[in-house]
N, C-alpha and C positions, 0 to 999 in steps of 0.2 A: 504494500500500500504506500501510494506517493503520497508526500506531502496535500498538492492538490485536490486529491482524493478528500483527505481529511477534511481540508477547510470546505471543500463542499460539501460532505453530508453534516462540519459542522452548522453550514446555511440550510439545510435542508432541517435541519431539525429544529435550528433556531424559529425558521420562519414556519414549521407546523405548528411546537407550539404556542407562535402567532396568533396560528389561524385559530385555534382553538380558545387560548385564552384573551384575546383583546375581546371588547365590549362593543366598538363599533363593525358595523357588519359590514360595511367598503372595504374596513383597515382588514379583517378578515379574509374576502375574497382576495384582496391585493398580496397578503402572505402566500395566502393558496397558491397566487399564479408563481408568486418566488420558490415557493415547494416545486412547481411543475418546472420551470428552470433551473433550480439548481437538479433534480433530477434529468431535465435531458442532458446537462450538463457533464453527469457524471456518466450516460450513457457514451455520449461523445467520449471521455477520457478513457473510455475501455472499448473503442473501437468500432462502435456499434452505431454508426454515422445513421442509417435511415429512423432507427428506432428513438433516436437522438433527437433529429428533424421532427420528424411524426411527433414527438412530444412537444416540439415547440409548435408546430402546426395548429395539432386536433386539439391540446390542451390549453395552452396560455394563447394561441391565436381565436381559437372557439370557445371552447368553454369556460375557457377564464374571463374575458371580452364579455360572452353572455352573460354571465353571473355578474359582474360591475355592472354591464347596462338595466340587467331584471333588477335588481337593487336600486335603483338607482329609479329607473322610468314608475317604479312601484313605491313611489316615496319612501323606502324603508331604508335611503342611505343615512337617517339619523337617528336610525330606530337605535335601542341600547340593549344588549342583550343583557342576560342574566348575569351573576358572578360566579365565576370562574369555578369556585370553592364551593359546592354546596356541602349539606350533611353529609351525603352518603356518595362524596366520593372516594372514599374509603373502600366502599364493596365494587366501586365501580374498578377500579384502579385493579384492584385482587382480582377478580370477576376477567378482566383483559391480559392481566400475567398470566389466568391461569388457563387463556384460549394459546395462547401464544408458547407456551410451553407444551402444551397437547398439538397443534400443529408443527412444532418443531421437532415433536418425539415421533410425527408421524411421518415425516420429510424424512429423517434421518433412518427409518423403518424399513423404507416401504425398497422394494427390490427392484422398481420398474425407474430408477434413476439410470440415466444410458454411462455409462464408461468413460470415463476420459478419452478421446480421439488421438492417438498418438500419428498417427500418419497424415494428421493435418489436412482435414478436407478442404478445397478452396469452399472460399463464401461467398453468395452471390456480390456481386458489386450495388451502386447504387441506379445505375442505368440502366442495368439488366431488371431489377425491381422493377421499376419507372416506365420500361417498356415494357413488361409483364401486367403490370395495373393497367394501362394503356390501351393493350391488345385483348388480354383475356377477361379483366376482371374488367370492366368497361361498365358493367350493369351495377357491380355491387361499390363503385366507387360514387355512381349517378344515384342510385338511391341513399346513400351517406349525405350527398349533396341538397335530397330532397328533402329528406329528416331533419337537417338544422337548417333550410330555410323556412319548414313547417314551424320549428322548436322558436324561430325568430319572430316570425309572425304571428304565432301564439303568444310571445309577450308583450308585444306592441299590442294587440288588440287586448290581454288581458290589462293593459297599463293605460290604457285610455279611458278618462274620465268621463262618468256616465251623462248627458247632458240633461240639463235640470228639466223637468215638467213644464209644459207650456200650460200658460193662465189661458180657460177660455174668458174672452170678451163677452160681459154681459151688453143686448143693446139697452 
């Protein structure tokens, strides 16, 4: 592990929890999208250029983007959430160490993890991707396209203010 490495899952951690413990819900989303970059971030540093992209793309160009604007066209950029600290985050806290050690015992378990590659398969490049989405996947890239132009338009028309009752005219 590089240097590098470190200071960005130290940003990536820093800025979850951000997301989680700030009160305003902009300041919130705005962490979130620093999670989804320092994460492609560190995809980039191990190589993995498309999955990289793809995360700056789908995540902090989309869904990050949507969440600021939904917040935001729904008056709820000055809403305040709750505090941080309730009673019972105590159980909650126990409750998530102890999904994450059953998933880890099950990761470390399970027999269907594939082998280390010693003969070093090439990996596709990033044009070969590029023209594969292009050529084959053609349908399932146009429907991704129709999904978050549906997901954008459902919030503009949910964030449009209802217009008041019209007085009738008595003669």
């Amino acid at each position: 592990m590089n240097g590098l490495t470190i200071i960005l899952s130290l940003l990536v951690i820093a800025s979850a929890l951000g997301a989680v413990a700030l009160r305003n819900l902009v300041h919130c989303a705005l962490c979130l999208m620093g999670v989804f970059l320092g994460l492609a971030a560190i995809y980039l540093c191990l190589d993995a250029q498309f999955v990289g992209l793809v995360q700056i793309l789908v995540y902090v160009g989309a869904v990050g983007i949507l969440l600021v604007f939904a917040i935001l066209l729904t008056r709820g950029g000055g809403a305040e959430l709750s505090p941080f600290f309730s009673p019972s985050w105590a159980i909650g806290a126990g409750a998530a160490a102890l999904l994450a050690l059953i998933m880890v015992a099950a990761i470390l378990k399970t027999d269907s993890l594939p082998a280390p590659d010693a003969g070093g398969a090439e990996l596709p490049t990033l044009a070969q991707i590029g023209k594969r989405l292009m050529q084959e996947d053609v349908i399932v890239l146009e429907a991704m396209g129709l999904l978050l132009t549906a997901a954008a338009v459902g919030a503009i028309v949910l964030a449009m203010p209802e217009p008041p009752p019209k007085k009738e005219e008595e003669a």
